[in-house]
N, C-alpha and C positions, 0 to 999 in steps of 0.2 A: 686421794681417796675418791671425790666426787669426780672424777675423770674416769679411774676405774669405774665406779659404779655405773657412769653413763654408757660407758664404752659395753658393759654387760647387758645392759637395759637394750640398744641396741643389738646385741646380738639377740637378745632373747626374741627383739620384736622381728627379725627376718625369718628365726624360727618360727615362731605362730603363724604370721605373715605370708611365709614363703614355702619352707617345707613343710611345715604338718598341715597342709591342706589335704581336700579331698573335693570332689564334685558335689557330691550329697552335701556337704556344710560348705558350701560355695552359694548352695541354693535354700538353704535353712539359715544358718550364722546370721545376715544379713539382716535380716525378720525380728529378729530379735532385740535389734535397736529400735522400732518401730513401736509406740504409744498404743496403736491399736493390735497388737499381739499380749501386752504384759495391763494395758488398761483395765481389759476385764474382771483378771485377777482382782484386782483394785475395786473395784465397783461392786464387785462378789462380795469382796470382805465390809463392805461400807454398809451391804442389804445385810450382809450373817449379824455384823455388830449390834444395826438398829435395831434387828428382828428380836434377836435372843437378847440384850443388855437395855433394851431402852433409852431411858437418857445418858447411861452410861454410856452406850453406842453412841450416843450424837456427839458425847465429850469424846470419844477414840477418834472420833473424823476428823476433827476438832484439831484433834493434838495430830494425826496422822498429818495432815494438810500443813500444820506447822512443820512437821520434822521435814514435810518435802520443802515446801518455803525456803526453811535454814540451809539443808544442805544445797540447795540450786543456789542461792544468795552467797555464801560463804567459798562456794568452788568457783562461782565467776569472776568474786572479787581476788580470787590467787591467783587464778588464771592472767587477769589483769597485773596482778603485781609480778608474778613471775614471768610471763609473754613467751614461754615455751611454743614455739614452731611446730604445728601437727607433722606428723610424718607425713600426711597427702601434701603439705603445703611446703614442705623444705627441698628449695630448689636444687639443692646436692643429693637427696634419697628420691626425689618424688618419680622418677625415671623408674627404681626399682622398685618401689611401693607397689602389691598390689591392694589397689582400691578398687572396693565390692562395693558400693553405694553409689548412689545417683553424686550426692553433694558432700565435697568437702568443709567441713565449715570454716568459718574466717575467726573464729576464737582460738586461745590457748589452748596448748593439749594439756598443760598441768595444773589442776586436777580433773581428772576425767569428772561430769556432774553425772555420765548414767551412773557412773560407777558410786561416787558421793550418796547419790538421790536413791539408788537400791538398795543399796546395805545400809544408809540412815533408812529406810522404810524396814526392810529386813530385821536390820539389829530391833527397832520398834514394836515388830508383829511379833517376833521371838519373846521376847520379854512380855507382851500381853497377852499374848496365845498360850504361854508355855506351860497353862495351868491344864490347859485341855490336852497337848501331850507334849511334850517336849522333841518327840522322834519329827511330827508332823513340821511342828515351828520351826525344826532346825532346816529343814527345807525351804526355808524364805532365803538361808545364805547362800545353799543352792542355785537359787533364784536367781541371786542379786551375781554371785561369782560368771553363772551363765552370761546375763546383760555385759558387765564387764568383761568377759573375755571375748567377745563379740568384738567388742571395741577397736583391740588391737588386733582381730584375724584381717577385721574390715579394711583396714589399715588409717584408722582417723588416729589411733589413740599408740602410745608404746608402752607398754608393760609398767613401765614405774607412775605413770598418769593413774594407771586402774587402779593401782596399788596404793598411790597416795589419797587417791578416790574412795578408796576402801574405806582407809583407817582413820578419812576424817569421818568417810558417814557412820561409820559403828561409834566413834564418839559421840556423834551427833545423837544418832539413835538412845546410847545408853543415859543422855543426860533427857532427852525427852521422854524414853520411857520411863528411867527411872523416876520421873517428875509422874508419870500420870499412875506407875503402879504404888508411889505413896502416898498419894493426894487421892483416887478415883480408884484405879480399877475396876476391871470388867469381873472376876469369877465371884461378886457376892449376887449376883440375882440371871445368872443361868436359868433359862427356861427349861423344863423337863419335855 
């Protein structure tokens, strides 16, 4: 069974990898792993919270900064336990890999942390946001599925990383927001 599965997960990644390219996301994708493309966002949301929520905003930073924390902390430590070979690094693929980045890193590929750290950040802004619309918040997993699939076009990451990346940050996420929408919450002191 985990043979099969690997042998898919492989396939899937030469797919993203190798045929579904294009020029145009040859020269965008890339960017998108990048702290100063997705940071703003972030910083955006850090002024909306304190602006409109007050203290309550300083607690959403608070708890935001925690969920990235956990999810960085908790995917390195798998990484480490499980020692999955990136695909830029696996001296049997790395021939055929295309890599779109400057640097391959020398960590595990399982579990992806952009993928962990966006959708625990995602699942988190959903859940807090989702008072103000639900359509907008759901676009954080947008967000976060963007970053991750990034991952493995660039070729650091293979499809089952992003995806174990995923499903630990939405955990991550639902246990830190659900901690701060039963304790705090933002939507009692909405500025008009």
């Amino acid at each position: 069974m985990l043979e099969k599965l690997l042998r898919l997960d492989l396939k899937l990644f030469f797919r993203i990898n190798n045929q579904w390219q294009h020029p145009v996301l040859d020269a965008i994708v890339p960017w998108l792993r990048e702290p100063f493309v997705w940071a703003p966002l972030y910083l955006f949301l850090g002024l909306f919270v304190t602006i409109n929520y007050k203290w309550r905003g300083f607690w959403w930073i608070a708890f935001f900064l925690i969920t990235f924390g956990l999810g960085d902390q908790i995917s390195l430590y798998i990484k480490e336990a499980v020692g999955r070979i990136r695909p830029c690094r696996d001296p049997l693929l790395q021939h055929y890999v295309r890599v779109l980045v400057v640097y391959c890193p020398g960590s595990g590929s399982f579990t992806s942390s952009h993928a962990t750290n966006h959708f625990a950040l995602g699942t988190f802004c959903f859940l807090t946001f989702r008072h103000i619309s639900k359509w907008y918040a759901s676009l954080f997993f947008i967000w976060a599925f963007m970053i991750s699939y990034a991952q493995v076009y660039v070729g650091v990451h293979y499809p089952l990383d992003v995806a174990g990346g995923a499903v630990l940050g939405i955990f991550i996420g639902l246990l830190s927001g659900g901690f701060f929408q039963r304790r705090i919450r933002l939507e009692h002191e909405l500025t008009p």
